[in-house]
C-alpha positions as CSV (number, residue, x, y, z in Angstrom):
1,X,76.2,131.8,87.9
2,X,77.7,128.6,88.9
3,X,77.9,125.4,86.8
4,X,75.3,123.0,87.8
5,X,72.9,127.0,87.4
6,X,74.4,127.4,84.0
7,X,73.8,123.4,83.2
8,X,70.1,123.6,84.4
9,X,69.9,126.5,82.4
10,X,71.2,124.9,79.6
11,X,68.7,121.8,79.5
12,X,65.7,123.9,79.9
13,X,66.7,125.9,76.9
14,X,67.1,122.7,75.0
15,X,63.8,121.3,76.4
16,X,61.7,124.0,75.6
17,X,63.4,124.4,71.9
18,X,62.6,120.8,71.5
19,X,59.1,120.7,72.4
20,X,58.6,123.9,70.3
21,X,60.3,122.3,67.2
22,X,58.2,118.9,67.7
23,X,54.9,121.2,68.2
24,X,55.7,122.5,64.6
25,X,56.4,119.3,63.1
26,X,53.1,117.8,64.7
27,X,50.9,121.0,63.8
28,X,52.5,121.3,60.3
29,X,51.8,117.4,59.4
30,X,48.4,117.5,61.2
31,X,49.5,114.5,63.4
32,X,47.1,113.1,65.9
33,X,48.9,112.8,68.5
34,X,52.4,114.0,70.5
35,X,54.3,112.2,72.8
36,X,56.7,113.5,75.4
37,X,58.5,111.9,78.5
38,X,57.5,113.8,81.3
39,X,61.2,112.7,83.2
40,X,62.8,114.6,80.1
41,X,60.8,117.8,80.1
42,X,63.2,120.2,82.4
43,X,60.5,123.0,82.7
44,X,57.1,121.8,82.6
45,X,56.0,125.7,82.3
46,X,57.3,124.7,78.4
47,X,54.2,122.6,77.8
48,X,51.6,124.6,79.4
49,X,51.2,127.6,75.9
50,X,52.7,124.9,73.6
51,X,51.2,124.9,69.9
52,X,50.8,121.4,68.5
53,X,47.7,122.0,66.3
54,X,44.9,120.0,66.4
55,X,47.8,117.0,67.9
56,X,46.5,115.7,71.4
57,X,49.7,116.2,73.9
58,X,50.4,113.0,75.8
59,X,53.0,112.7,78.8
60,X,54.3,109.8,79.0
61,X,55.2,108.9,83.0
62,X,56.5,106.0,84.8
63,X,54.5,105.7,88.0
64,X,51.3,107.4,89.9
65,X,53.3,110.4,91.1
66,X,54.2,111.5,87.0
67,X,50.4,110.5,85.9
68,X,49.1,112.8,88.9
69,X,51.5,115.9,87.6
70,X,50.1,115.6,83.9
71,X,46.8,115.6,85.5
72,X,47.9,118.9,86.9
73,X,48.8,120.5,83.5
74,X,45.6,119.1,82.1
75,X,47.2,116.5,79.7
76,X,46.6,113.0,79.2
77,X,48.8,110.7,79.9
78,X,50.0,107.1,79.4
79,X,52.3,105.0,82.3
80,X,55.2,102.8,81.2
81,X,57.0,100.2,83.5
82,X,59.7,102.2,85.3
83,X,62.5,100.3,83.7
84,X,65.6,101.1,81.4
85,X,65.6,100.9,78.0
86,X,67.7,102.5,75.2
87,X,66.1,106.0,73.7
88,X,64.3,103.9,70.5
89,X,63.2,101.3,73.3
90,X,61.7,104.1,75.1
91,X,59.8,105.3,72.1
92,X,58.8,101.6,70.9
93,X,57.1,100.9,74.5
94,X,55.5,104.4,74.8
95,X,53.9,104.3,71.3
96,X,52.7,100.0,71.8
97,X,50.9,101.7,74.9
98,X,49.4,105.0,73.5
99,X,48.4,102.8,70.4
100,X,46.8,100.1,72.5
101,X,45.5,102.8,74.8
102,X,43.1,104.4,72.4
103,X,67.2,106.1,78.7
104,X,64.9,109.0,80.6
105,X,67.6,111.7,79.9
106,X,66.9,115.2,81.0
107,X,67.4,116.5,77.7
108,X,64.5,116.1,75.4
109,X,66.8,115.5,72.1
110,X,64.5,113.2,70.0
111,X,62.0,114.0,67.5
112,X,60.0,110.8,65.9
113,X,57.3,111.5,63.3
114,X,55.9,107.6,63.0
115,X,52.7,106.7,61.2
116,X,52.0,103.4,63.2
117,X,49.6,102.3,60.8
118,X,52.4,101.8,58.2
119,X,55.5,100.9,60.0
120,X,53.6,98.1,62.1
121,X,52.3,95.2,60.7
122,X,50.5,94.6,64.0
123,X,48.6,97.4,63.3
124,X,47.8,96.9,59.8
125,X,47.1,93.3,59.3
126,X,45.2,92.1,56.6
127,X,44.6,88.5,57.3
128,X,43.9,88.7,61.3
129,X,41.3,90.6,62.9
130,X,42.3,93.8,64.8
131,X,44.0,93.3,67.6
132,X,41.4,94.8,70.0
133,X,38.8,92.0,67.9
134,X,40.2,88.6,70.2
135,X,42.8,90.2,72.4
136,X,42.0,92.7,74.8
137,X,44.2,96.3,75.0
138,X,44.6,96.1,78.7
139,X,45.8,91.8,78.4
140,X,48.5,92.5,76.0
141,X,49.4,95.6,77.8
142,X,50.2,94.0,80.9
143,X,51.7,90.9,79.1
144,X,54.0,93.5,77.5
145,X,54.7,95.3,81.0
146,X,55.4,92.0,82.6
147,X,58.1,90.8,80.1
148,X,60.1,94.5,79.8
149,X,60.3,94.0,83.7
150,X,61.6,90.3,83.4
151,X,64.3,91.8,80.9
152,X,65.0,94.8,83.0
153,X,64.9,92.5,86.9
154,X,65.8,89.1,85.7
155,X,63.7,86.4,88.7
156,X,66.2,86.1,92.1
157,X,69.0,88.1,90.4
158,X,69.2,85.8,87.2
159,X,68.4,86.2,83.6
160,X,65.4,84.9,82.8
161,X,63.9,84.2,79.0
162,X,59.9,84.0,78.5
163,X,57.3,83.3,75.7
164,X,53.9,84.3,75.7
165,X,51.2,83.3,73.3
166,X,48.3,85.5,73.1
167,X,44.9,84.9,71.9
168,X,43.3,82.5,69.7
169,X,43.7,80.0,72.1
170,X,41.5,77.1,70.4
171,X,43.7,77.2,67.1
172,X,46.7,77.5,69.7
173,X,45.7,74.1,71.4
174,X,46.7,72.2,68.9
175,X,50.4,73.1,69.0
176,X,50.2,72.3,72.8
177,X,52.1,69.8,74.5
178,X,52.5,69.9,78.2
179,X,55.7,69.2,79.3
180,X,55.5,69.6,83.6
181,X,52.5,69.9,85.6
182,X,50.8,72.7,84.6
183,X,50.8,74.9,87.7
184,X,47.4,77.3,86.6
185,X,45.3,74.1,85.8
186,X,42.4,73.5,88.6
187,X,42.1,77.3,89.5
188,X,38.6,79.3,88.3
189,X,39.6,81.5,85.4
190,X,38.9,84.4,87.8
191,X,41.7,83.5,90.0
192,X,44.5,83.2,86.6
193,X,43.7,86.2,84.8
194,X,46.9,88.2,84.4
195,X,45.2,91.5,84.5
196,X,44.9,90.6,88.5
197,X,48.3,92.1,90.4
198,X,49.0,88.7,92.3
199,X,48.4,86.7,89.3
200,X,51.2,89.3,87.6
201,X,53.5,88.3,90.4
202,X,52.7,84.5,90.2
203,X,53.5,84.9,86.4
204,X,56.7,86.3,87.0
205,X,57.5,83.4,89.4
206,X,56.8,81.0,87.0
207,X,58.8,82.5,84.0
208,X,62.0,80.5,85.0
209,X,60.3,77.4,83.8
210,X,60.9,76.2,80.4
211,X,58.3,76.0,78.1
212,X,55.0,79.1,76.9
213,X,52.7,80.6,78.9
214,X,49.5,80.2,76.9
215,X,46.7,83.0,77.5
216,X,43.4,83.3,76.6
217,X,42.8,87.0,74.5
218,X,40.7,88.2,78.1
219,X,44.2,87.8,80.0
220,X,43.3,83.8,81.3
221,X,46.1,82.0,82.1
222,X,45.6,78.3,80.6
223,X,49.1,77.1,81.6
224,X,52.7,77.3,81.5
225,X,55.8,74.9,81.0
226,X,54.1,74.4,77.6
227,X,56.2,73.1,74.5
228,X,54.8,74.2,71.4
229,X,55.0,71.3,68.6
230,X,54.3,70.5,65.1
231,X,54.5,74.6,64.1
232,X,54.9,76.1,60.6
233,X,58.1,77.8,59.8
234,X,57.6,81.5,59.8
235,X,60.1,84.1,58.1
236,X,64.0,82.7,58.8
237,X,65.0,84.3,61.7
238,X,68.3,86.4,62.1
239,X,71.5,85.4,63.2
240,X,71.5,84.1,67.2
241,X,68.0,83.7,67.4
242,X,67.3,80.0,68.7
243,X,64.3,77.8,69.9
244,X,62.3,80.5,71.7
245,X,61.9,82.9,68.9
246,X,61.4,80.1,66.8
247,X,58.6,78.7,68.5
248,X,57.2,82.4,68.4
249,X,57.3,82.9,65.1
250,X,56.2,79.6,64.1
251,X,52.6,79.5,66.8
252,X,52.0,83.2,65.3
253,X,52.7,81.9,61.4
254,X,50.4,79.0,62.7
255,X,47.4,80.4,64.4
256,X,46.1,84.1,64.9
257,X,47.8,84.6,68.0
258,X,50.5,87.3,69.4
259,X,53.7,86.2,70.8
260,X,56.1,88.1,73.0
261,X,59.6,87.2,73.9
262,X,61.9,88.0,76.2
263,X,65.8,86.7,75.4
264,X,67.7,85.1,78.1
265,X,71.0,86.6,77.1
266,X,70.5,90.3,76.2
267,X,66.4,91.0,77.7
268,X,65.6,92.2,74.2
269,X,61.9,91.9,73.9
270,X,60.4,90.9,71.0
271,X,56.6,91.2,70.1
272,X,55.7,88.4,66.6
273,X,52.5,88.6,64.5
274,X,51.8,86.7,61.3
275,X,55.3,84.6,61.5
276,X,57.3,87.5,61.8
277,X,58.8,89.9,64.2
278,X,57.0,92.8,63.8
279,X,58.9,94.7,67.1
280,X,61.8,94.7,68.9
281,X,62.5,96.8,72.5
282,X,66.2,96.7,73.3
283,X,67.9,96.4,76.8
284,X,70.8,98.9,77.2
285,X,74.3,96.7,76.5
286,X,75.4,98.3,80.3
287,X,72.4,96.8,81.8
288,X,73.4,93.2,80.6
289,X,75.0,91.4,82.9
290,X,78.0,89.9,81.2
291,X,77.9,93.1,79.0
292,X,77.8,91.0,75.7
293,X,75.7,91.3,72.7
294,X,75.3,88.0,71.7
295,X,71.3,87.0,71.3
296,X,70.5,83.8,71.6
297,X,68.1,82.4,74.0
């Protein structure tokens, strides 16, 4: 047997011994649900008499092709953007999109036993309606999509930083000071809805210009190049975060909005509820482009 045979071998061994160890951990706690990359499952024969209890096996996939395969095994299965993102990062993202839903190594080598409900505030709020209440699944889905591949692609080759405020958009309105020509204003709400692919694209275009996007909870665009004024302070912020994350944890400390943030420097994205940071999806440090860690905006 040669060495790429014997290296094949290897990480099938290890995929299959992982999936079997998580399937006990899932069937022995009586957890709901179990979530494996599809890109890190070697041998997908290893999920087809897997034991998980009364856990509902989800693949996670990154485009049509993956979502077509777990079809194929008869498994559900959840799509993430197709971008790169360091192993916690991967699990962050997947789990925000299972929950909301109702680096891809070939080695499956990480076991995660989370109870969402008491690790994220976002999901266990107790002075803010449920998420799902003013902001629909699929709006902050996408906004979240939108800003891992701003972090991940930059705009024309260049960094680009981002805010997005979410939902409650009359308390919101207040904070709002428009600082260019707002480029969504004059269009039927229709035609600015972010959960429309050329909207997505227009968003994407626009992200270079300082200032919020502000979004209605159904995914309506009411403008960008917004300054955000006049906000509460929200919990102080760690080291080398600046004005952007302030602004994000001040309009969420503020109002019953969501914020997400994408930083300018390292494309960590950050996700704010209730004044706070509640999440945090890192970009690999290989993927930056000056290859520092620094975090400001």
């Amino acid at each position: 047997m040669n060495e790429p045979d014997a290296n094949r071998d290897s990480d099938r061994q290890v995929a299959a011994e992982m999936l079997r160890a998580a399937a006990d951990v899932a069937r022995s706690l009586h957890a709901r649900a179990l979530l494996a990359y599809l890109d890190a499952v070697v041998d997908v024969d290893a999920l087809r008499n897997l034991d998980a209890g009364q856990a509902d096996l989800i693949l996670v996939v990154r485009d049509r092709t993956g979502a077509q395969v777990a079809s194929a095994l008869g498994f559900h299965s959840i799509t993430v953007p197709p971008v790169t993102l360091t192993r916690m990062g991967q699990i962050k993202t997947a789990t925000l999109i299972a929950f909301l839903a109702g680096p891809a190594h070939r080695r499956l080598d990480t076991i995660v036993v989370m109870s969402v409900g008491d690790e994220w505030e976002m999901f266990q709020t107790v002075d803010q309606p449920r998420l799902t209440e003013h902001i629909k699944r699929a709006v902050f889905e996408r906004v979240l999509r939108i800003a891992l591949e701003l972090a991940a692609e930059g705009r024309e080759g260049k960094a680009v930083g981002a805010l997005f405020v979410l939902g409650d958009h009359h308390n919101v309105d207040e904070y709002c000071q428009q600082i260019i020509l707002n480029p969504f204003k004059g269009y039927l709400e229709a035609e600015r809805n972010v959960l429309d692919e050329n909207v997505r694209e227009t968003v994407k275009s626009y992200a270079t210009l300082d200032g919020a996007f502000i979004l209605k909870g159904n995914g309506v665009i009411i403008s960008a190049g917004t300054y955000l004024k006049g906000l509460k302070t929200g919990s102080p912020l760690q080291q080398g975060l600046a004005a952007r994350h302030a602004a994000a944890a001040g309009i969420t400390a503020s109002t019953h909005c969501i914020a997400v943030t994408v930083s300018q420097s390292t494309g960590t994205v950050r996700v704010w509820r209730r004044g706070q940071m509640i999440t945090e999806i890192e970009k690999p440090p290989h993927a930056s482009g000056d290859g520092t860690l620094s975090d400001v905006d």
